[in-house]
VEXLOVO-517736 format. One record per residue (C-alpha): residue number from 0; y negated, x negated, z negated. Coordinates in steps of 0.02 Angstrom, whole numbers. Example, Ala and Ser with C-alpha at 12.3 -4.5 7.8 and 13.67 -1.06 7.14 Angstrom:
REM VEXLOVO-517736
(nuba 0,(225,-615,-390))
(nuba 1,(53,-684,-357))
//
This chain:
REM VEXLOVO-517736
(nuba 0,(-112,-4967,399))
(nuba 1,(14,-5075,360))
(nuba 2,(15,-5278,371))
(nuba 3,(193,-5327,412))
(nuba 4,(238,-5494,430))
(nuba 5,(392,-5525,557))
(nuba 6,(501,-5658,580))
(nuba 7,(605,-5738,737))
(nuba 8,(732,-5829,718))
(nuba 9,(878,-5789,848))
(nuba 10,(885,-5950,942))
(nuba 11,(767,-6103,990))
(nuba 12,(621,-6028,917))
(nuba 13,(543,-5996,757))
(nuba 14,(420,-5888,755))
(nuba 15,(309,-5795,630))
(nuba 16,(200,-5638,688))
(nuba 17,(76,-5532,571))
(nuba 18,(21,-5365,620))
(nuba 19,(-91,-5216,566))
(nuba 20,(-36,-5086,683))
(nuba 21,(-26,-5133,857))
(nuba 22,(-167,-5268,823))
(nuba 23,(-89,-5454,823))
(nuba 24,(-167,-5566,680))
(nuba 25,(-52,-5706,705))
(nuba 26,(98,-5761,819))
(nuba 27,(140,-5951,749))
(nuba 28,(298,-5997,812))
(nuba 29,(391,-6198,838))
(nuba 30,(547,-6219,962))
(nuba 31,(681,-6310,961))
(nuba 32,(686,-6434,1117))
(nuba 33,(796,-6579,1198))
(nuba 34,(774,-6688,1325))
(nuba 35,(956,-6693,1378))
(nuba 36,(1099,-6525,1376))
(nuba 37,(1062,-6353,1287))
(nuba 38,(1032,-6290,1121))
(nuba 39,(1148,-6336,971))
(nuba 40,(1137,-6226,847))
(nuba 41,(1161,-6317,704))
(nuba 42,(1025,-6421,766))
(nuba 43,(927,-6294,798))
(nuba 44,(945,-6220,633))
(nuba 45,(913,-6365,537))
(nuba 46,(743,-6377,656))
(nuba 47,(691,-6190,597))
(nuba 48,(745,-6259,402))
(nuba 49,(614,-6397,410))
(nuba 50,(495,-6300,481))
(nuba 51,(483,-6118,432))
(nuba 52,(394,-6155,252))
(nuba 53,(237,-6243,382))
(nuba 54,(248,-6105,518))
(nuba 55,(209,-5963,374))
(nuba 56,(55,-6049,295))
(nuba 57,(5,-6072,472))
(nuba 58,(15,-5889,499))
(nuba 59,(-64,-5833,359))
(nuba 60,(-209,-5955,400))
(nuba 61,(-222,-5894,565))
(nuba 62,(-230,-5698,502))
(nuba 63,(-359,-5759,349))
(nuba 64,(-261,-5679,220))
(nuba 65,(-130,-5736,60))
(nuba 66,(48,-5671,59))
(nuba 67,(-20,-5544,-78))
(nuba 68,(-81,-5459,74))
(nuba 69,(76,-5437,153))
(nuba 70,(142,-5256,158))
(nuba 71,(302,-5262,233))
(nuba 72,(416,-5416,307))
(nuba 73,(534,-5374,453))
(nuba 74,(655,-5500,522))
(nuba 75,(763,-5519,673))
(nuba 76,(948,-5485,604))
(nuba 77,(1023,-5511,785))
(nuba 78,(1076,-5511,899))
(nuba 79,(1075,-5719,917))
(nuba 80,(1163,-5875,845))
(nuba 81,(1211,-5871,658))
(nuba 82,(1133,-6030,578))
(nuba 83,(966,-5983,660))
(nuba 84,(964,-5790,608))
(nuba 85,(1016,-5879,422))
(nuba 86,(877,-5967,422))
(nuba 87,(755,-5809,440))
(nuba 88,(863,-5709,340))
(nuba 89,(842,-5857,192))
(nuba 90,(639,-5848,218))
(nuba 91,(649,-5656,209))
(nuba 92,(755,-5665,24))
(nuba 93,(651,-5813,-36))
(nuba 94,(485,-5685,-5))
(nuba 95,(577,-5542,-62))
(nuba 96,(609,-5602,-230))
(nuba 97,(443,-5691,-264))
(nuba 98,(327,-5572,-202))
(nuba 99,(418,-5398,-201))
(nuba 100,(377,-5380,-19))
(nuba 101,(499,-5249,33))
(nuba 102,(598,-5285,204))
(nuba 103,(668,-5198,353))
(nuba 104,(794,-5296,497))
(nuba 105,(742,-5251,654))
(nuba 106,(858,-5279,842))
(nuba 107,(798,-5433,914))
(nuba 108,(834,-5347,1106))
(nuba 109,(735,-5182,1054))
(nuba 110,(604,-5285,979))
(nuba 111,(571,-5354,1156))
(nuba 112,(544,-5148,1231))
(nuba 113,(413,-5080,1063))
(nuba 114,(308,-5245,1090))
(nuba 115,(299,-5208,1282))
(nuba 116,(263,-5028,1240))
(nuba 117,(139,-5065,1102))
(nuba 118,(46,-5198,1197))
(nuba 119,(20,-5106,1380))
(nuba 120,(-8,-4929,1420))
(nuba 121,(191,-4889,1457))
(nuba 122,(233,-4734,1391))
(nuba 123,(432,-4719,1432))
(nuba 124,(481,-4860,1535))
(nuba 125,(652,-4957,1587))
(nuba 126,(647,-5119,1509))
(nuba 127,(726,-5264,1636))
(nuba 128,(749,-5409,1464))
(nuba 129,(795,-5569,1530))
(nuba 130,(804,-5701,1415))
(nuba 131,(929,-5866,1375))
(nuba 132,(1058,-5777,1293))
(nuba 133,(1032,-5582,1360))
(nuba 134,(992,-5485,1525))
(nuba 135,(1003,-5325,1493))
(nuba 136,(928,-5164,1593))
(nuba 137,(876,-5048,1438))
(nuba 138,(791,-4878,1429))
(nuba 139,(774,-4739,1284))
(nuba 140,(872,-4595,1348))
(nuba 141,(938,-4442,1266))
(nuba 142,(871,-4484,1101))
(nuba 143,(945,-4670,1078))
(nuba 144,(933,-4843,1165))
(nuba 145,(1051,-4864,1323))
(nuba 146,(1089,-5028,1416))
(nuba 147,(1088,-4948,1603))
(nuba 148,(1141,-5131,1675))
(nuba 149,(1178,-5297,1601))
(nuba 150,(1265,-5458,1650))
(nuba 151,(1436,-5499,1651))
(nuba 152,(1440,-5663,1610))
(nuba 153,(1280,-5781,1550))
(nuba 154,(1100,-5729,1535))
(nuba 155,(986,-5775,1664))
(nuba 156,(900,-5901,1560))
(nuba 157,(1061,-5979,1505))
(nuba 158,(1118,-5985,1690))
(nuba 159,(936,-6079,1740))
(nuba 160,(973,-6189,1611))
(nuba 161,(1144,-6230,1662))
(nuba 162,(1088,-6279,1819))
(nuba 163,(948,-6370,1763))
(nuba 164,(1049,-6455,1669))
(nuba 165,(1175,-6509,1805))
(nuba 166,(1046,-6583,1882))
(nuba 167,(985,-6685,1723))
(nuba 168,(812,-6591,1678))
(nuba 169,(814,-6572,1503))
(nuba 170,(798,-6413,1405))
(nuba 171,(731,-6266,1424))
(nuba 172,(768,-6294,1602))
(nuba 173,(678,-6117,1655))
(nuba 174,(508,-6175,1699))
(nuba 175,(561,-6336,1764))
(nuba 176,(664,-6230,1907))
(nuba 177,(496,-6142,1923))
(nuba 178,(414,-6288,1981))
(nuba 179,(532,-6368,2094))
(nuba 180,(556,-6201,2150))
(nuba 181,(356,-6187,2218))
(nuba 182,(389,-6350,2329))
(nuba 183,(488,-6250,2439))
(nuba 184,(499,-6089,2561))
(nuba 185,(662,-6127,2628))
(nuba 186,(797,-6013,2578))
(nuba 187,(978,-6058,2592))
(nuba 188,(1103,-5901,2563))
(nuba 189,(1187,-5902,2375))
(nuba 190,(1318,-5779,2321))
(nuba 191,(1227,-5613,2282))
(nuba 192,(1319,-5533,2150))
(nuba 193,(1291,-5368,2090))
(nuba 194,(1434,-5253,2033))
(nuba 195,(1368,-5074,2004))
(nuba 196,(1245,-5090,1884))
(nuba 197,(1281,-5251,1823))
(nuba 198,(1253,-5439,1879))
(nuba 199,(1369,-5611,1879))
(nuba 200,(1305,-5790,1892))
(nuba 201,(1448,-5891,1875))
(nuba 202,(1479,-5888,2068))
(nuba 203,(1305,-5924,2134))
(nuba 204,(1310,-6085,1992))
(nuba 205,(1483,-6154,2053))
(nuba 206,(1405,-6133,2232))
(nuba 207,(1226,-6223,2179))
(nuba 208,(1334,-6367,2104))
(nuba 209,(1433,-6364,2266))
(nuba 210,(1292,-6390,2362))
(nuba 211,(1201,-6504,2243))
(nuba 212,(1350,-6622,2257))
(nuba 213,(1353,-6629,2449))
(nuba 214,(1189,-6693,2442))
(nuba 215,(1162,-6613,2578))
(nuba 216,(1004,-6497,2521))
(nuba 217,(864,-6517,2455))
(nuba 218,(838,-6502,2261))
(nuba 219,(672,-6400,2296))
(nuba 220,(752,-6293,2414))
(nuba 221,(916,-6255,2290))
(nuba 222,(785,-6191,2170))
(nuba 223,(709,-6081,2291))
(nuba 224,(836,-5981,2338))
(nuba 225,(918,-5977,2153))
(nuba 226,(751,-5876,2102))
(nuba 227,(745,-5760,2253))
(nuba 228,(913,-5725,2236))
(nuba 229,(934,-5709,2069))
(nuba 230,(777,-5615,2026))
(nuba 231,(821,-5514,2188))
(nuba 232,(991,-5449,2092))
(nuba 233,(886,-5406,1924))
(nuba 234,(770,-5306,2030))
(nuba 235,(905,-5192,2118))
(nuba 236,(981,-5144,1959))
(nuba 237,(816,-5118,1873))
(nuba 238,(771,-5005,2019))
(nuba 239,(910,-4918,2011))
(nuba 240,(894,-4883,1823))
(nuba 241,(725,-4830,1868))
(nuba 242,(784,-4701,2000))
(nuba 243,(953,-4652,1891))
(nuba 244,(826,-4602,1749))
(nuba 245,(691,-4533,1838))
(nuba 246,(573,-4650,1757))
(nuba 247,(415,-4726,1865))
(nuba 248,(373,-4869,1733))
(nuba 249,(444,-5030,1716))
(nuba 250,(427,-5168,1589))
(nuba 251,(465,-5331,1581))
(nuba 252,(519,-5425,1428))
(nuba 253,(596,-5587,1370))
(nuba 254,(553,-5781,1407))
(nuba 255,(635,-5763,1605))
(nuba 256,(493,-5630,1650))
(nuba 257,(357,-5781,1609))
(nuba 258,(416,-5828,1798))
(nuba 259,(282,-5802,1911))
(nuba 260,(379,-5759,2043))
(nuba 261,(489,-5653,1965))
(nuba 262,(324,-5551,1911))
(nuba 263,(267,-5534,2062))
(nuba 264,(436,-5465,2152))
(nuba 265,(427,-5348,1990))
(nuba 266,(240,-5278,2046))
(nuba 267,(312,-5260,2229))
(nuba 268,(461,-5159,2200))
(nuba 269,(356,-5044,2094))
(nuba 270,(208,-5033,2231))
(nuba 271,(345,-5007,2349))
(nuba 272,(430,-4835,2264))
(nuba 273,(257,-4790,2189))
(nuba 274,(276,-4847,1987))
(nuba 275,(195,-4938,1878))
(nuba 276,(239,-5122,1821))
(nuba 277,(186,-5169,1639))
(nuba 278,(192,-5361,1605))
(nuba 279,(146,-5395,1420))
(nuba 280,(47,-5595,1413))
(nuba 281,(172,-5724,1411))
(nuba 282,(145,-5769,1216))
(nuba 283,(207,-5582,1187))
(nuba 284,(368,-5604,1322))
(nuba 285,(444,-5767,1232))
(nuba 286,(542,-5754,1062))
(nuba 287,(404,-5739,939))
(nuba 288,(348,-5647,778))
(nuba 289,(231,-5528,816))
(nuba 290,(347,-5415,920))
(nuba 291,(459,-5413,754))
(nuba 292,(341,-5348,658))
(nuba 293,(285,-5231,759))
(nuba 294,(434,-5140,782))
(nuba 295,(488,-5169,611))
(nuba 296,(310,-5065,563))
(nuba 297,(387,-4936,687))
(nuba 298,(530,-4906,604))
(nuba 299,(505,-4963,410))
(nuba 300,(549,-4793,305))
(nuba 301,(512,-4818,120))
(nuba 302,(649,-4691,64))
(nuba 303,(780,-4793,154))
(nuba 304,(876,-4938,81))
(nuba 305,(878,-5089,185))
(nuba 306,(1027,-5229,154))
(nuba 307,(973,-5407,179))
(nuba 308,(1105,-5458,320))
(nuba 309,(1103,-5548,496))
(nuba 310,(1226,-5438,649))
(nuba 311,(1238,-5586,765))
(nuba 312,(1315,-5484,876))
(nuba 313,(1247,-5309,866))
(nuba 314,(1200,-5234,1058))
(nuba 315,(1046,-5148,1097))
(nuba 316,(1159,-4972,1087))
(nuba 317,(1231,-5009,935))
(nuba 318,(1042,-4939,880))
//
């Protein structure tokens, strides 16, 4: 059985995972943070630049074992911002020519379903991925990856952290929503916007800033009834994807779905239509390594020639 080391690197964090099989040996990863606005990239590059040498060692001291050990490396090639995927892509070459550790570049989106899979017991599920940068509704159908729903304008994280930071919280501004979020039950009605299968944000954040302005509600209560509207949108079209393709499983993936509340509206609409809801622990729903190298493990085929490159912008059907 192989051990694969895999590397993440699409945004704030870097992460480094090591793997024999399904088993997790190690999942080491550093973010990028800021007290004030979002990530920069170039910042956050030059974060994963001082760092990634440290994170590695770590890793292998976690898993007890030399990079001699190492089987296989697979790295995130993208989707996700440039300088960052550079940096993992300059980690992966600097290995590669050392050791002779051959490589494989794995989806960053898909790498978010095979961890889910590999993790819990779901066979064939739909995948509802909501992260900073990507929400996207995805399920293997007719022998490929399909997005069945994704949003129109930011990702859910992004849009809790443009709110968040609106209302000066620093960055990531997901789990400090959470929290003001819990000091209230009072929900105030927010644009619910859900075209087909896909969601918008932008008018349910013009409307929050609106009303933040007026100072005429409460902060707590704003934060409220952003979650239970938002992650009432995600749900419909994940439902829907569920019923479209006849699937009674769903997974959740990416940082959002560390939201207790959004968790538990997931395990309701499944008890309500009689599926199953599969919620990998929350080190395994954040960016990290592990889920790299597991799907990189997945997918490695010796015969094939891999080309050391990063696809910032390469979609989960692209696949």
């Amino acid at each position: 059985m192989k051990i694969v080391l895999g590397i993440e690197s699409t945004a704030h964090t870097f992460g480094i995972g090591i793997t024999r099989g399904n088993k997790v040996l190690a999942n080491v990863k550093k973010n990028y943070t800021t007290e004030k606005g979002g990530i920069i990239p170039v910042e956050a590059a030059r974060h994963h630049e001082k760092h990634y040498k440290e994170i590695i060692e770590q890793a292998l001291l976690e898993a007890k074992l030399k990079i001699e050990n190492i089987n296989l490396i697979a790295f995130s090639q993208g989707p996700g911002l440039s300088p960052c995927l550079r940096v993992g892509l300059q980690a992966v070459k600097e290995l590669h020519q050392k050791y002779k550790i051959p490589f494989i570049g794995v989806n960053h989106c898909v790498a978010h379903l095979e961890v889910g899979k590999a993790v819990t017991k779901a066979k064939d599920p739909v995948l509802l991925y909501v992260s900073g940068a990507n929400t996207q509704v995805i399920a293997f159908e007719g022998g490929k990856y399909r997005i069945f729903g994704e949003t129109l304008d930011q990702g859910t994280g992004n849009f809790l952290d443009s709110f968040a930071r609106y209302i000066g919280l620093g960055f990531p501004g997901g789990p400090k929503i959470a929290e003001l979020a819990e000091k209230s039950n009072n929900y105030i009605e927010l644009p619910y916007s859900v075209k087909g299968m896909d969601i918008s944000f932008t008018g349910m954040l013009t409307k929050l800033k609106q009303m933040y302005d007026s100072k005429k509600y409460k902060t707590e209560d704003l934060a409220y009834s952003l979650q239970e509207t938002a992650f009432a949108m995600l749900l419909e079209v994940a439902e829907r994807a569920m019923a479209h393709c006849n699937k009674n499983e769903l997974l959740l993936g990416g940082g959002v779905a560390c939201n207790k509340r959004l968790k538990e509206m997931a395990n309701i609409m499944c008890k309500e239509r009689n599926a199953k809801c599969f919620i990998p622990e929350n080190s395994l729903l954040v960016d990290n390594g592990a889920m790299i190298a597991i799907t990189g493990a997945k997918f490695y085929n010796p015969k094939k020639k891999y080309i050391l490159d990063i696809k910032p912008y390469e979609r989960t059907d692209d696949v």
